[in-house]
Backbone atoms as SQL, in Angstrom:
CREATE TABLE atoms (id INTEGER PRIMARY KEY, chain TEXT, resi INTEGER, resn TEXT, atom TEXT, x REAL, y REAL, z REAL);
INSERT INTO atoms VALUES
  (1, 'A', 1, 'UNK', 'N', -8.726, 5.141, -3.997),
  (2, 'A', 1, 'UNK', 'CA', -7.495, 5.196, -3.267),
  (3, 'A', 1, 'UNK', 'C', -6.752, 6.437, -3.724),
  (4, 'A', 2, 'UNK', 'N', -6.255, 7.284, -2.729),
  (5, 'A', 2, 'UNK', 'CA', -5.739, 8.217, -3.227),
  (6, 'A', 2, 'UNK', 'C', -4.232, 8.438, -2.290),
  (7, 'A', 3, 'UNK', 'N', -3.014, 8.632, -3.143),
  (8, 'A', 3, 'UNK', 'CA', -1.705, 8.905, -2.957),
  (9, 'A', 3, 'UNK', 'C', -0.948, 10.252, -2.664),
  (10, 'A', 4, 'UNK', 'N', -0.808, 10.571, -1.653),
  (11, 'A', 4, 'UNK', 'CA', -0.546, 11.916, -1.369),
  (12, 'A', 4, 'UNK', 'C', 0.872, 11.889, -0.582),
  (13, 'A', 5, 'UNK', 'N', 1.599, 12.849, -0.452),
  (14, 'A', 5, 'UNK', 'CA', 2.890, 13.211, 0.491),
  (15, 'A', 5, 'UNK', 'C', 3.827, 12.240, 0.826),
  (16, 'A', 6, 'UNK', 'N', 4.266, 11.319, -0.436),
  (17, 'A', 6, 'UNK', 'CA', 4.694, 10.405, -0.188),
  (18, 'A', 6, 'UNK', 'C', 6.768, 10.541, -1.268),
  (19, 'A', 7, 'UNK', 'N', 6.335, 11.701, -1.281),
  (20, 'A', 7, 'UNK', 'CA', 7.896, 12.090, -1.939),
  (21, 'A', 7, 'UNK', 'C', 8.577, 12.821, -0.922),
  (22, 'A', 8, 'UNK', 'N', 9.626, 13.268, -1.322),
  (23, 'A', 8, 'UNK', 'CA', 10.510, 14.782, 0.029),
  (24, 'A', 8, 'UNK', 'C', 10.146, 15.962, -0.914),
  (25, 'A', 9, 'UNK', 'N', 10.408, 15.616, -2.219),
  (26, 'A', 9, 'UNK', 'CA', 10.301, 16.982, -2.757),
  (27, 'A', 9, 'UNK', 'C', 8.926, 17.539, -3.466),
  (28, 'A', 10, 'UNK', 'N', 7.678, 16.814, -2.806),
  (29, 'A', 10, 'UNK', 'CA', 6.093, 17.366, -2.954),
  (30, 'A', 10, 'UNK', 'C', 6.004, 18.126, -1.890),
  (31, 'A', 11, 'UNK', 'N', 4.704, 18.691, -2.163),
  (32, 'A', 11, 'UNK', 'CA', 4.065, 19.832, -1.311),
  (33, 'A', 11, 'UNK', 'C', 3.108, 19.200, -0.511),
  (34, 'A', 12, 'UNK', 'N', 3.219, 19.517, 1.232),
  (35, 'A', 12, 'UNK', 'CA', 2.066, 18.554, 1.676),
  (36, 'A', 12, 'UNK', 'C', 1.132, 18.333, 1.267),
  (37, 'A', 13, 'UNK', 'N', 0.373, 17.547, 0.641),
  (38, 'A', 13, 'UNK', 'CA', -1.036, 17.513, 0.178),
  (39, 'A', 13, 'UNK', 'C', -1.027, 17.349, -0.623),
  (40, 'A', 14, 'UNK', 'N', 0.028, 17.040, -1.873),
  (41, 'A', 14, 'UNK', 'CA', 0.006, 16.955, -2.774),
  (42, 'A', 14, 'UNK', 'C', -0.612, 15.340, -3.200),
  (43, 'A', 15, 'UNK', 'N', -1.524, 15.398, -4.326),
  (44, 'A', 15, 'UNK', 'CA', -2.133, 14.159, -4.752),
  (45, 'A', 15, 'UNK', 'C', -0.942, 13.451, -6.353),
  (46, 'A', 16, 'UNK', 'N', -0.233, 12.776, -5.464),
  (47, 'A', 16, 'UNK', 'CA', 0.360, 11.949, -6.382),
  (48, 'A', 16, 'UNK', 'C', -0.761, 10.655, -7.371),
  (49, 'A', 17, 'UNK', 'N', -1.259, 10.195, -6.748),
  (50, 'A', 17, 'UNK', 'CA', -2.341, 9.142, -7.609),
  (51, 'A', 17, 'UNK', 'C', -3.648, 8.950, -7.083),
  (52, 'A', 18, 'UNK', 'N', -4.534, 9.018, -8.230),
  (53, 'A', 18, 'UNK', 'CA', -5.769, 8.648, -7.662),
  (54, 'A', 18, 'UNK', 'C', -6.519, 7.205, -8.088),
  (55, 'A', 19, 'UNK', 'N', -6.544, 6.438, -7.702),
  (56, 'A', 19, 'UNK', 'CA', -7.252, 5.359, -8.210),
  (57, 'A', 19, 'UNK', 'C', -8.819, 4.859, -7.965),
  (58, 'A', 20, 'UNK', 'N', -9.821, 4.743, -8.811),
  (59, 'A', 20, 'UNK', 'CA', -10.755, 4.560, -8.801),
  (60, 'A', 20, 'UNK', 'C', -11.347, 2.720, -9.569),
  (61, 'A', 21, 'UNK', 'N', -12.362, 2.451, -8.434),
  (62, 'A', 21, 'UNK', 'CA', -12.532, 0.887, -9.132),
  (63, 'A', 21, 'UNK', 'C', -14.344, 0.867, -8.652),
  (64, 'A', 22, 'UNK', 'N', -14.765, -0.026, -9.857),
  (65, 'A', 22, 'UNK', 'CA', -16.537, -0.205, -9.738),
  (66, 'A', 22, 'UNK', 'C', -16.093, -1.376, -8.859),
  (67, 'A', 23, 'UNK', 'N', -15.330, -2.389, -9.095),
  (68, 'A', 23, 'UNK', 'CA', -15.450, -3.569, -8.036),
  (69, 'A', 23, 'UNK', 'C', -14.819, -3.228, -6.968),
  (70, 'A', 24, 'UNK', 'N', -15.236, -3.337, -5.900),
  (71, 'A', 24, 'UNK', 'CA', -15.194, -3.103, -4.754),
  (72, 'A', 24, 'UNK', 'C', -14.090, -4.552, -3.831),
  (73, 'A', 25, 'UNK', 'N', -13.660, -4.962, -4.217),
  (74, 'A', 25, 'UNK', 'CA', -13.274, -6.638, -4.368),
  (75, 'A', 25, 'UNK', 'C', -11.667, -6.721, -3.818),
  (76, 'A', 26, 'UNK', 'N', -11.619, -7.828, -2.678),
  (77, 'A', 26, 'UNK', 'CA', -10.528, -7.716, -2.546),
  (78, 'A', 26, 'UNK', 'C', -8.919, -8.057, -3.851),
  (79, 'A', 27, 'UNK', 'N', -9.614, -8.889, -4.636),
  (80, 'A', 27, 'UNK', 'CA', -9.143, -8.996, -6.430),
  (81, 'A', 27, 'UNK', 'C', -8.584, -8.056, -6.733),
  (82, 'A', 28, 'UNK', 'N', -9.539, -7.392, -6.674),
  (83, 'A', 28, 'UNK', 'CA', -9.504, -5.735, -7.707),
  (84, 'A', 28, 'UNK', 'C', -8.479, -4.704, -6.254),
  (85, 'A', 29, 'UNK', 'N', -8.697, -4.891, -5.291),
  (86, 'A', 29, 'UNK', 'CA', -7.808, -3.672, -4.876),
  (87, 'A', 29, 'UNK', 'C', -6.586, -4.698, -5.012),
  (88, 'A', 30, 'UNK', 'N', -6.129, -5.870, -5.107),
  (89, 'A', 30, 'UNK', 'CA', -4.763, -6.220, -4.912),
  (90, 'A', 30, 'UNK', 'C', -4.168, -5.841, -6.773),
  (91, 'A', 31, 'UNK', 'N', -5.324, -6.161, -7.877),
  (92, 'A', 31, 'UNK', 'CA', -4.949, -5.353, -8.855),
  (93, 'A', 31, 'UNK', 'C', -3.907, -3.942, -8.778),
  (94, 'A', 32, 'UNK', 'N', -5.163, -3.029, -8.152),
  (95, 'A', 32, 'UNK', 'CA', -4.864, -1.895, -8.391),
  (96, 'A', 32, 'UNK', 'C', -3.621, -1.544, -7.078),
  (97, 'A', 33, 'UNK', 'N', -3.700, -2.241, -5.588),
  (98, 'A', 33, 'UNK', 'CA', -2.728, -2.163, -5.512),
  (99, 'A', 33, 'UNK', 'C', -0.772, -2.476, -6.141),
  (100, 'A', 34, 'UNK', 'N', -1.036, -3.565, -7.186),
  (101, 'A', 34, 'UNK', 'CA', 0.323, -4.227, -7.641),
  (102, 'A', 34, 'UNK', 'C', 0.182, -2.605, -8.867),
  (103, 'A', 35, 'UNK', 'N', -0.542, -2.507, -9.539),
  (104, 'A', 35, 'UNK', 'CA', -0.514, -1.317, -11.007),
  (105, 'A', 35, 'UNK', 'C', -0.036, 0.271, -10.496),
  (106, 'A', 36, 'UNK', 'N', -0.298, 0.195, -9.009),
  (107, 'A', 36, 'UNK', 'CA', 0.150, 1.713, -8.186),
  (108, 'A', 36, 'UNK', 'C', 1.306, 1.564, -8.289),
  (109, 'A', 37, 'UNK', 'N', 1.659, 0.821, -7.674),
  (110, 'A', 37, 'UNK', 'CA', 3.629, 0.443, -7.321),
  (111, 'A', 37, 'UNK', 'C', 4.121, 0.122, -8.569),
  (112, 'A', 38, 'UNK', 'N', 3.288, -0.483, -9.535),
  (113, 'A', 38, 'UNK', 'CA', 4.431, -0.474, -10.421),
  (114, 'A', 38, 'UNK', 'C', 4.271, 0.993, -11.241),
  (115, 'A', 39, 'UNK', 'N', 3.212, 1.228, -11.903),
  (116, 'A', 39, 'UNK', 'CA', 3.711, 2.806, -12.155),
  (117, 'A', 39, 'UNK', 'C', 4.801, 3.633, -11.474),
  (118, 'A', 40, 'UNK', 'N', 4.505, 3.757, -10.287),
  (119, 'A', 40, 'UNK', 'CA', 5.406, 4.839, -9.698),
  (120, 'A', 40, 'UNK', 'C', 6.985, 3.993, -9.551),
  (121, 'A', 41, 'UNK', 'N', 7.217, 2.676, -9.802),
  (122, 'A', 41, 'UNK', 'CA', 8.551, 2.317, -9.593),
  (123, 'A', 41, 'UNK', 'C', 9.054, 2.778, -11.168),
  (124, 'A', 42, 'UNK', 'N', 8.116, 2.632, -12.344),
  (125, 'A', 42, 'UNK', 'CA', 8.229, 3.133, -13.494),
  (126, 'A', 42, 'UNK', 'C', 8.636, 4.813, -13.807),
  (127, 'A', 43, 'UNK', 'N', 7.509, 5.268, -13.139),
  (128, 'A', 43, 'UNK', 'CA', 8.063, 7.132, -13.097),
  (129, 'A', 43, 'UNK', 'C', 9.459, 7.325, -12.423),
  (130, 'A', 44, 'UNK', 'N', 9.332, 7.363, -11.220),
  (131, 'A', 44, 'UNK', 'CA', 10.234, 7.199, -10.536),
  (132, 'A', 44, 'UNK', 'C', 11.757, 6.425, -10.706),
  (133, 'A', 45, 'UNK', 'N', 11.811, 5.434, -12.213),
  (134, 'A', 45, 'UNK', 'CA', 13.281, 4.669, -11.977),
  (135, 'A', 45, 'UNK', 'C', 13.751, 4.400, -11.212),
  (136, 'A', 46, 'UNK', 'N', 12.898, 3.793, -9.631),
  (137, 'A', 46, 'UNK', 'CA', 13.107, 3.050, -8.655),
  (138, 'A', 46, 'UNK', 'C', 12.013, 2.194, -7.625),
  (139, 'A', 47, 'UNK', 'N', 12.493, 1.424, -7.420),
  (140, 'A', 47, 'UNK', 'CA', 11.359, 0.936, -6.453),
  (141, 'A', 47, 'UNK', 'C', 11.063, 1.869, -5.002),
  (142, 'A', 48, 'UNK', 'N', 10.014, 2.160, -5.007),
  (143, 'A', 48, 'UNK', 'CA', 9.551, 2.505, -4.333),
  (144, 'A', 48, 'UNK', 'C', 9.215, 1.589, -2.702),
  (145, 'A', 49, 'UNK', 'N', 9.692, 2.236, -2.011),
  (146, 'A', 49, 'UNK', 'CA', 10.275, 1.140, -0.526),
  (147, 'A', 49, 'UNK', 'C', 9.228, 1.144, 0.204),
  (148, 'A', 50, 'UNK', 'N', 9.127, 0.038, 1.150),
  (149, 'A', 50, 'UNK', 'CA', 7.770, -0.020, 2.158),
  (150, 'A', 50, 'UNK', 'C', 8.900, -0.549, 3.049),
  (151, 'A', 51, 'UNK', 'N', 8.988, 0.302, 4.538),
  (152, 'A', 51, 'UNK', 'CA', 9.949, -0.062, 5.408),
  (153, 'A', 51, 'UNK', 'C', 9.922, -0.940, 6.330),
  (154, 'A', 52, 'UNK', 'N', 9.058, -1.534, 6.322),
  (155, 'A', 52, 'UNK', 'CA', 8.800, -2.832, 7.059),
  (156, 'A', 52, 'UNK', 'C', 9.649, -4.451, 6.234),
  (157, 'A', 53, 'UNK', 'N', 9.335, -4.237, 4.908),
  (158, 'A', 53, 'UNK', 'CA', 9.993, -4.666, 3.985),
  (159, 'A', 53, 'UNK', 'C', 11.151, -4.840, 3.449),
  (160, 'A', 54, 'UNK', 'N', 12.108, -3.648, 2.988),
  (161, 'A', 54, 'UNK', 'CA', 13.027, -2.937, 2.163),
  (162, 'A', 54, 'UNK', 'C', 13.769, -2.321, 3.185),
  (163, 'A', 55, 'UNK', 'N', 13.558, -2.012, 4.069),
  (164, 'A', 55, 'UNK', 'CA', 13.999, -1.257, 5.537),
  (165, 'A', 55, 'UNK', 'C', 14.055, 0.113, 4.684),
  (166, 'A', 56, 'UNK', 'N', 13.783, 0.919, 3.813),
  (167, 'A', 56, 'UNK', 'CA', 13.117, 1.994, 3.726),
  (168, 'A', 56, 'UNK', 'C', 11.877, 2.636, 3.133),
  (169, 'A', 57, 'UNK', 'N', 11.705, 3.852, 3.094),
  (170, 'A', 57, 'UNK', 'CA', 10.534, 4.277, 2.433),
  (171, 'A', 57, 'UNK', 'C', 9.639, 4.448, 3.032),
  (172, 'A', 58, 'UNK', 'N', 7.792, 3.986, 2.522),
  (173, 'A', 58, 'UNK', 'CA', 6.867, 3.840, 3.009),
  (174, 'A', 58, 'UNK', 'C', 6.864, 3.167, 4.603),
  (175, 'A', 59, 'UNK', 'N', 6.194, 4.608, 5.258),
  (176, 'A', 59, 'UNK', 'CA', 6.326, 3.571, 6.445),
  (177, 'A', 59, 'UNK', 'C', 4.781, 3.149, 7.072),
  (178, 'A', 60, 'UNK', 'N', 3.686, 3.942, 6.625),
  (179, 'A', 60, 'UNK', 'CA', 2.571, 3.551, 6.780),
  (180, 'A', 60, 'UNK', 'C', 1.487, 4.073, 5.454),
  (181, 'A', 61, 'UNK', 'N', 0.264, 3.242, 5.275),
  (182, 'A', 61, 'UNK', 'CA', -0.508, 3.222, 3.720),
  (183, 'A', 61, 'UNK', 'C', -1.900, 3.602, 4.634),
  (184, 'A', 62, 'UNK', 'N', -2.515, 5.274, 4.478),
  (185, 'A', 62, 'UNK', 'CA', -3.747, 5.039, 5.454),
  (186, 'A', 62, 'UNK', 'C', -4.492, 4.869, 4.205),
  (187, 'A', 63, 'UNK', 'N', -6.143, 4.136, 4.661),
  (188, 'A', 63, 'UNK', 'CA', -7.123, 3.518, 3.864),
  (189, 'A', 63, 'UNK', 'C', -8.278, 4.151, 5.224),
  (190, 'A', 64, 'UNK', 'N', -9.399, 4.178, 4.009),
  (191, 'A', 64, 'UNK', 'CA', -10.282, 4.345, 4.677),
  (192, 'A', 64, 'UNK', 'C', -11.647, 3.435, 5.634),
  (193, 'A', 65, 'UNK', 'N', -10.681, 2.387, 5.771),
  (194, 'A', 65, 'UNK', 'CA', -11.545, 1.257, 6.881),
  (195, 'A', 65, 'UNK', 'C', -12.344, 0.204, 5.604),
  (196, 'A', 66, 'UNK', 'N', -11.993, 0.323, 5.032),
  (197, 'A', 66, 'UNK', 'CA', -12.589, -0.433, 3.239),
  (198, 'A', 66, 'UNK', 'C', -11.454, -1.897, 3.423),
  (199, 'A', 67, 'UNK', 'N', -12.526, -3.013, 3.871),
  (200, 'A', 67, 'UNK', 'CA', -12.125, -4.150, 4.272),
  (201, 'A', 67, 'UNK', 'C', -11.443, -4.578, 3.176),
  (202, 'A', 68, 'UNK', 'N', -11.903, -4.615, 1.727),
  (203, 'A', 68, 'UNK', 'CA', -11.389, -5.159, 0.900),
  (204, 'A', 68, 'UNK', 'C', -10.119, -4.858, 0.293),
  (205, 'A', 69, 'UNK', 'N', -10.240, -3.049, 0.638),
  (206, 'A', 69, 'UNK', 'CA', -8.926, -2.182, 0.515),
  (207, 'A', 69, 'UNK', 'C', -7.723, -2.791, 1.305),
  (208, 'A', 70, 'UNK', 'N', -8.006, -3.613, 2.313),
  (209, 'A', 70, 'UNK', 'CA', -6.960, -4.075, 3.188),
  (210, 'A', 70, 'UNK', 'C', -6.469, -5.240, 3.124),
  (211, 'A', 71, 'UNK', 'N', -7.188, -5.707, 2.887),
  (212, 'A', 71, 'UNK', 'CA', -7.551, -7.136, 2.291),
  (213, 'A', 71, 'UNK', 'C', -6.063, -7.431, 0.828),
  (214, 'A', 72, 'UNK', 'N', -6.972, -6.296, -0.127),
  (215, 'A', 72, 'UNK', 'CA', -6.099, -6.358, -1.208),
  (216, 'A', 72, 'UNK', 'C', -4.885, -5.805, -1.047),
  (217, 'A', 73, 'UNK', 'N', -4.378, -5.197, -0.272),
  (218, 'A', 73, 'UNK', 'CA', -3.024, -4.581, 0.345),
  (219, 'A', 73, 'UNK', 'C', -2.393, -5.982, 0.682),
  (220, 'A', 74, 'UNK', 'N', -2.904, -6.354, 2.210),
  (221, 'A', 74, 'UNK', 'CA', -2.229, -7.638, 2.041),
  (222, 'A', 74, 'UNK', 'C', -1.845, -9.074, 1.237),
  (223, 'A', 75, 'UNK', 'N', -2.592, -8.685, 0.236),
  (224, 'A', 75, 'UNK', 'CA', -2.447, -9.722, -0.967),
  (225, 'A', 75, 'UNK', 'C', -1.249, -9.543, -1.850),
  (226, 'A', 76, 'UNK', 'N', -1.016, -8.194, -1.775),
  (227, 'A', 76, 'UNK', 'CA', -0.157, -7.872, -2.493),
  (228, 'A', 76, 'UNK', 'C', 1.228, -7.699, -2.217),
  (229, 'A', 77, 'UNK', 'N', 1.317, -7.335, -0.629),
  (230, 'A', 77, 'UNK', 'CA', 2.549, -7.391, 0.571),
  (231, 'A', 77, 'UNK', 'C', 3.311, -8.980, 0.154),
  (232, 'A', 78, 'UNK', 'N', 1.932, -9.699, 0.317),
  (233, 'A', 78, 'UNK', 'CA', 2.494, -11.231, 0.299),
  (234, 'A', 78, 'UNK', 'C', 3.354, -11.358, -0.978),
  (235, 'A', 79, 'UNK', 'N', 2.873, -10.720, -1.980),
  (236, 'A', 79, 'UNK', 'CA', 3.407, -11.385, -3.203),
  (237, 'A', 79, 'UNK', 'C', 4.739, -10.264, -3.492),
  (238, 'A', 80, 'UNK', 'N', 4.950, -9.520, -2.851),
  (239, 'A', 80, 'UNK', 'CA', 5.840, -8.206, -3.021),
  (240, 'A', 80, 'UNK', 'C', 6.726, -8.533, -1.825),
  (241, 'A', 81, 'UNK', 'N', 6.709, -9.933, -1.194),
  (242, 'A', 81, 'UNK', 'CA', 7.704, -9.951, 0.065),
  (243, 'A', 81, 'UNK', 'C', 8.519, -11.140, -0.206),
  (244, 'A', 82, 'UNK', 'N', 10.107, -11.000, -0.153),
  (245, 'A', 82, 'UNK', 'CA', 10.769, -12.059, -0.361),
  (246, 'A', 82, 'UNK', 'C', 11.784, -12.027, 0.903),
  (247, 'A', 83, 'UNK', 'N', 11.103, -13.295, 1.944),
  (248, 'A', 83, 'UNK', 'CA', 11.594, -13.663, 3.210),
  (249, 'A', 83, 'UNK', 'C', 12.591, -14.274, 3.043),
  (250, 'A', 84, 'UNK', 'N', 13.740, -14.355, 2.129),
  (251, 'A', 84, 'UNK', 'CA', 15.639, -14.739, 2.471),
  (252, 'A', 84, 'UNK', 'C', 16.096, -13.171, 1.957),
  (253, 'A', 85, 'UNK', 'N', 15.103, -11.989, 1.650),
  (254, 'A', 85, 'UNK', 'CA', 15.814, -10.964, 1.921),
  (255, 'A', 85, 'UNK', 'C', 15.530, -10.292, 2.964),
  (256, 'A', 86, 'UNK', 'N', 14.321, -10.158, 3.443),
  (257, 'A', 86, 'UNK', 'CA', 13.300, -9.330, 3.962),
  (258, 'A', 86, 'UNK', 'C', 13.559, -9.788, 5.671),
  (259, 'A', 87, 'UNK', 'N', 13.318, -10.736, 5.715),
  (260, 'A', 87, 'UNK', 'CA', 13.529, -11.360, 6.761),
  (261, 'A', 87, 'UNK', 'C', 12.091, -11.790, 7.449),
  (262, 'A', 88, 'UNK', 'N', 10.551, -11.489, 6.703),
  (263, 'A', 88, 'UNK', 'CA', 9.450, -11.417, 7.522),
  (264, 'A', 88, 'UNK', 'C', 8.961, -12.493, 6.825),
  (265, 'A', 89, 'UNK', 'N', 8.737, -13.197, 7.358),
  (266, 'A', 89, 'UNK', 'CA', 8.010, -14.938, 7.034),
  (267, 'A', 89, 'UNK', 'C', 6.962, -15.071, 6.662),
  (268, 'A', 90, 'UNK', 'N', 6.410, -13.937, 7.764),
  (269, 'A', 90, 'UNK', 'CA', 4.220, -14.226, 7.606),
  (270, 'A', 90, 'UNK', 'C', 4.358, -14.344, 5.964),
  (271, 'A', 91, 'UNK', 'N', 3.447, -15.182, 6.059),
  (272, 'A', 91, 'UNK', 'CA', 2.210, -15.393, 4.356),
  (273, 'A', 91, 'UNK', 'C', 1.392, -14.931, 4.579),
  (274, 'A', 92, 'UNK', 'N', 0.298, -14.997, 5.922),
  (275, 'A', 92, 'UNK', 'CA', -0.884, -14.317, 5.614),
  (276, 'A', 92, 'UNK', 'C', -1.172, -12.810, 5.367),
  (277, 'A', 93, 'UNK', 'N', -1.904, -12.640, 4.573),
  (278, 'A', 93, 'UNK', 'CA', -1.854, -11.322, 4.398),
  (279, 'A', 93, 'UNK', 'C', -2.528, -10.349, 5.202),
  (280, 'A', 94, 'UNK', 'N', -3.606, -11.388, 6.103),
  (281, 'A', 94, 'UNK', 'CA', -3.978, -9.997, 7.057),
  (282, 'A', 94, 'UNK', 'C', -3.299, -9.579, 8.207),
  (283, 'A', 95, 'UNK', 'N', -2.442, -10.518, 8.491),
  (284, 'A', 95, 'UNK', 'CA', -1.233, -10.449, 9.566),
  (285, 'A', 95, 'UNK', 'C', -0.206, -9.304, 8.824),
  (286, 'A', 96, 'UNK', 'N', 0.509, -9.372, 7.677),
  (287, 'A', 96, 'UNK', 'CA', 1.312, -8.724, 6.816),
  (288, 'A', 96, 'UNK', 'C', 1.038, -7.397, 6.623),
  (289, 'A', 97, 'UNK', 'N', -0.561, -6.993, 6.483),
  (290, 'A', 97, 'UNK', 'CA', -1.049, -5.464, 6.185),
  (291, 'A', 97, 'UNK', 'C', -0.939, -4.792, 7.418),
  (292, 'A', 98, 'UNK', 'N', -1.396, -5.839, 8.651),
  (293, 'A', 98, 'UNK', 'CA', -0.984, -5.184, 10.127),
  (294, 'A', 98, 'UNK', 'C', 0.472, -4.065, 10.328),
  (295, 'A', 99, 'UNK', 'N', 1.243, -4.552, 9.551),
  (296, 'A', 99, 'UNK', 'CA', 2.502, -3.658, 9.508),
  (297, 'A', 99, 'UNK', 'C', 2.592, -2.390, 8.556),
  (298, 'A', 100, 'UNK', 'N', 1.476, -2.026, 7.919),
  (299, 'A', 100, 'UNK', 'CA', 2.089, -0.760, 7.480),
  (300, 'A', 100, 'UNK', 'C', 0.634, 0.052, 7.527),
  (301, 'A', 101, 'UNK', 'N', -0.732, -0.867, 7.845),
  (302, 'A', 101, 'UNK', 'CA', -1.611, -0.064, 7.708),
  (303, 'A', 101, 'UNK', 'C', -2.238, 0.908, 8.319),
  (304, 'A', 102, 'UNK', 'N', -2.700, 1.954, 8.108),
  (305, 'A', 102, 'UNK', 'CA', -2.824, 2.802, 9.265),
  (306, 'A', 102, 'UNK', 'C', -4.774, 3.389, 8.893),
  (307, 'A', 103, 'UNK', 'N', -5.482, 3.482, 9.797),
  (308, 'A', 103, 'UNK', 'CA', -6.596, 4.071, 9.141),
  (309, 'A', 103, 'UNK', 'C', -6.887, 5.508, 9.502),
  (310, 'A', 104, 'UNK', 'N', -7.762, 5.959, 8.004),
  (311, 'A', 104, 'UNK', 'CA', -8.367, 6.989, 8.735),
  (312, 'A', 104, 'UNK', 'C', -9.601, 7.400, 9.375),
  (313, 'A', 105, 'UNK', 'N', -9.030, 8.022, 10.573),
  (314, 'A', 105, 'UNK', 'CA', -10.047, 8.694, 11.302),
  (315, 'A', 105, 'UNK', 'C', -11.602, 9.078, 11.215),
  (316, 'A', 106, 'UNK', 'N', -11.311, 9.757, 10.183),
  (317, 'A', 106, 'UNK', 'CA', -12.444, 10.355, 9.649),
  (318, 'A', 106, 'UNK', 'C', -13.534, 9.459, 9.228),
  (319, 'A', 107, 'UNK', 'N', -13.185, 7.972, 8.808),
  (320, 'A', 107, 'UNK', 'CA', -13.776, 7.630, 8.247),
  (321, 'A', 107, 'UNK', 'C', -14.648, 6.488, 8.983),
  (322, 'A', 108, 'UNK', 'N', -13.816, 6.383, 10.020),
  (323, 'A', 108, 'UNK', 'CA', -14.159, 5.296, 10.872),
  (324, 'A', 108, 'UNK', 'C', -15.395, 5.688, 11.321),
  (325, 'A', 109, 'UNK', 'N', -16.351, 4.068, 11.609),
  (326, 'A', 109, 'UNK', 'CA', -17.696, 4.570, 11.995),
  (327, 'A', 109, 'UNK', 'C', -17.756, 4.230, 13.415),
  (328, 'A', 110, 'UNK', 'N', -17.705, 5.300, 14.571),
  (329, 'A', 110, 'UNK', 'CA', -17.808, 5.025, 15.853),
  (330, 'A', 110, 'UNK', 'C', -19.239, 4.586, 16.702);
């Protein structure tokens, strides 16, 4: 998983994080998704927003069609979403990732 152009004051392209995992597992990406966000809410001295959520920030997370990658996104939405603030109810998480995920192109197998 790799983190790019997700500040105002980076350079397009810039690679903010790279994350690498042998398990391939939806487990392991909701791991490494919860250890991303919290680092960078750590660097950063703020939470870092997903605007579907927080009503700012992140407004879409592209992945490269890696089921489990999505999988573990929405695992983690669920547990990173509190519906008497948020206002979004869904629990499931593959309904939940529907809102910010975006894929890439490139990777998709046509």
């Amino acid at each position: 998983m790799i983190l790019s152009q997700c500040f105002p004051h980076s350079t397009p392209g810039t690679t903010i994080a790279c994350l690498y995992s042998q398990h391939e597992t939806r487990v392991a990406y909701k791991m490494l998704w919860k250890a991303l966000f919290d680092a960078l809410d750590r660097v950063t001295n703020k939470t870092i927003g997903l605007h579907f959520l927080d009503g700012y920030g992140l407004e879409g997370i592209i992945l490269d069609g890696c089921r489990a990658q999505a999988e573990g996104l929405g695992d983690y939405l669920v547990s990173r979403n509190r519906p008497e603030m948020t206002g979004v109810t869904d629990t499931n998480p593959l309904v939940m990732v529907t809102h910010i995920l975006r894929l890439c192109y490139v990777h998709i197998d046509w």
